[in-house]
Each structure stands twice: as structure tokens, then as C-alpha cells.
C-alpha positions as CSV (number, residue, x, y, z in Angstrom):
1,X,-43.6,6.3,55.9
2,X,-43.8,8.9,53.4
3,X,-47.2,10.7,53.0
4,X,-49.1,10.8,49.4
5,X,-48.6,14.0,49.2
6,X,-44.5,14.1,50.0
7,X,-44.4,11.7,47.2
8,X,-46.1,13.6,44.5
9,X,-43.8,17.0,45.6
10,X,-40.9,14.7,45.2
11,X,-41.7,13.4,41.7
12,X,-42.6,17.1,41.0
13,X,-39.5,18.4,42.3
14,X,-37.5,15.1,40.3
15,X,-39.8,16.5,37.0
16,X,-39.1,20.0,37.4
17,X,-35.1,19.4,37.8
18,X,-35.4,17.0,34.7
19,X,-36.9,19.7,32.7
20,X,-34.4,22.3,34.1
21,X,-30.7,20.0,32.9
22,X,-32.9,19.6,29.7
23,X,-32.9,23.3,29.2
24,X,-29.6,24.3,30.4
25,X,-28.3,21.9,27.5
26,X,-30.2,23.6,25.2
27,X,-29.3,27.1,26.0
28,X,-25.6,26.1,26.0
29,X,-26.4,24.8,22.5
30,X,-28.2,27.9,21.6
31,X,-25.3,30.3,23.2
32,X,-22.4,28.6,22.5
33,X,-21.7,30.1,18.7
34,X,-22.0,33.8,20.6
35,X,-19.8,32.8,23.5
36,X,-17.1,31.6,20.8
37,X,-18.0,34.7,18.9
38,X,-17.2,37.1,21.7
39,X,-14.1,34.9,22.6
40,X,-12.6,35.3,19.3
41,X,-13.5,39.4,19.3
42,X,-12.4,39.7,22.9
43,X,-9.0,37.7,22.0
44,X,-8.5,40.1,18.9
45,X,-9.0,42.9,21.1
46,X,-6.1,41.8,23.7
47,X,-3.6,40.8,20.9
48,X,-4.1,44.4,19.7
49,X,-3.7,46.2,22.7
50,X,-0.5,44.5,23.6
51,X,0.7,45.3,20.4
52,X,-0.1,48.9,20.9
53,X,1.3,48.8,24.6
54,X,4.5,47.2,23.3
55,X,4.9,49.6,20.1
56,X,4.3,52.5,23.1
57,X,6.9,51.6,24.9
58,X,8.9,51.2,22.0
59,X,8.7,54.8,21.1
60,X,9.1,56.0,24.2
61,X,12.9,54.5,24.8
62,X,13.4,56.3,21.3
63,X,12.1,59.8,22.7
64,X,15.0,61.9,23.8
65,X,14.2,62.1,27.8
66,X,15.4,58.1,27.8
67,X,18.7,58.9,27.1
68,X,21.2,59.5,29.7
69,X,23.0,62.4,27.4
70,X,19.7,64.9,27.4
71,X,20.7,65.9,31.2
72,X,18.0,65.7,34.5
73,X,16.5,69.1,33.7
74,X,15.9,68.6,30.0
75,X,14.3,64.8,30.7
76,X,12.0,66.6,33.0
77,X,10.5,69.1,30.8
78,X,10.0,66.4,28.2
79,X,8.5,64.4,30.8
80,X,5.8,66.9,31.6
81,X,5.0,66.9,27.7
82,X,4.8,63.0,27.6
83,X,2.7,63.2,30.7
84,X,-0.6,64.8,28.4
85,X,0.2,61.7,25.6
86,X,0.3,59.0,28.6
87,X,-3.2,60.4,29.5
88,X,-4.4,60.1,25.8
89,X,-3.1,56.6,25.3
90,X,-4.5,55.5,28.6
91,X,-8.2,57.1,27.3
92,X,-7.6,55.1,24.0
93,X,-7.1,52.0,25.6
């Protein structure tokens, strides 16, 4: 049989977890507008960047280097320029 004392650390244990599920519902209540906050920024943030990766790439195929015409030799030294704006985009992101 269960001692007095197992019986009170149970209903204390049974209390304390009680009180816990009552406070994790209201700190999801209390952070829920700041999670959907930071979801809608963070969202924002992604649809941008892909728009900027895309718009990147876009101007890159119009760059001179992409064509098969410039020749191997002039593609390279306007590769080594596109190199130092690579970087910089890379640092923006």
C-alpha cells in the first residue's frame, strides 16, 4: 500500500503539472500575436530575397560573359569582375 507521504508527492506532483498545462496555454495565448508577427516579417523577408536572387540571375544571363559570341578569354576577364559583385550580393543577402 502506498504510504501517506507517496500520496501527498503524488497529488503534489498531479497539482504542479495542472498548474504547468494551465500556463503553457496561457503563454501560447500571450505569444501567439508575436509568433504570427514574426511569421508574417520572416515570410516578407524570403519572398524578397527570391525576388532579388531571381532578378540576379536575370541580369547576369544579360551580362556579356553569358554569351557564346564574347569568346573564352573575354568571358574570363569579365568573370573575375563579376566575381567582387557575387561577394557583395552574397554580403547583402
Amino acid at each position: 500500500m502506498a504510504k501517506d507521504s507517496q500520496i501527498k508527492q503524488l497529488a503534489k506532483l498531479n497539482k504542479e503539472w495542472n498548474d504547468m498545462k494551465k500556463i503553457s496555454r496561457e503563454t501560447k495565448k500571450e505569444i501567439a500575436p508575436l509568433v504570427a508577427t514574426e511569421n508574417d516579417t520572416n515570410t516578407h523577408l524570403i519572398k524578397r530575397l527570391e525576388e532579388d536572387i531571381t532578378t540576379f540571375t536575370q541580369e547576369m544571363k544579360k551580362r556579356e560573359f553569358f554569351q557564346y559570341k564574347c569568346g573564352v578569354t573575354t568571358a574570363l576577364d569579365k568573370l573575375n569582375g563579376v566575381f567582387g559583385e557575387l561577394t557583395i550580393f552574397e554580403d547583402k543577402i
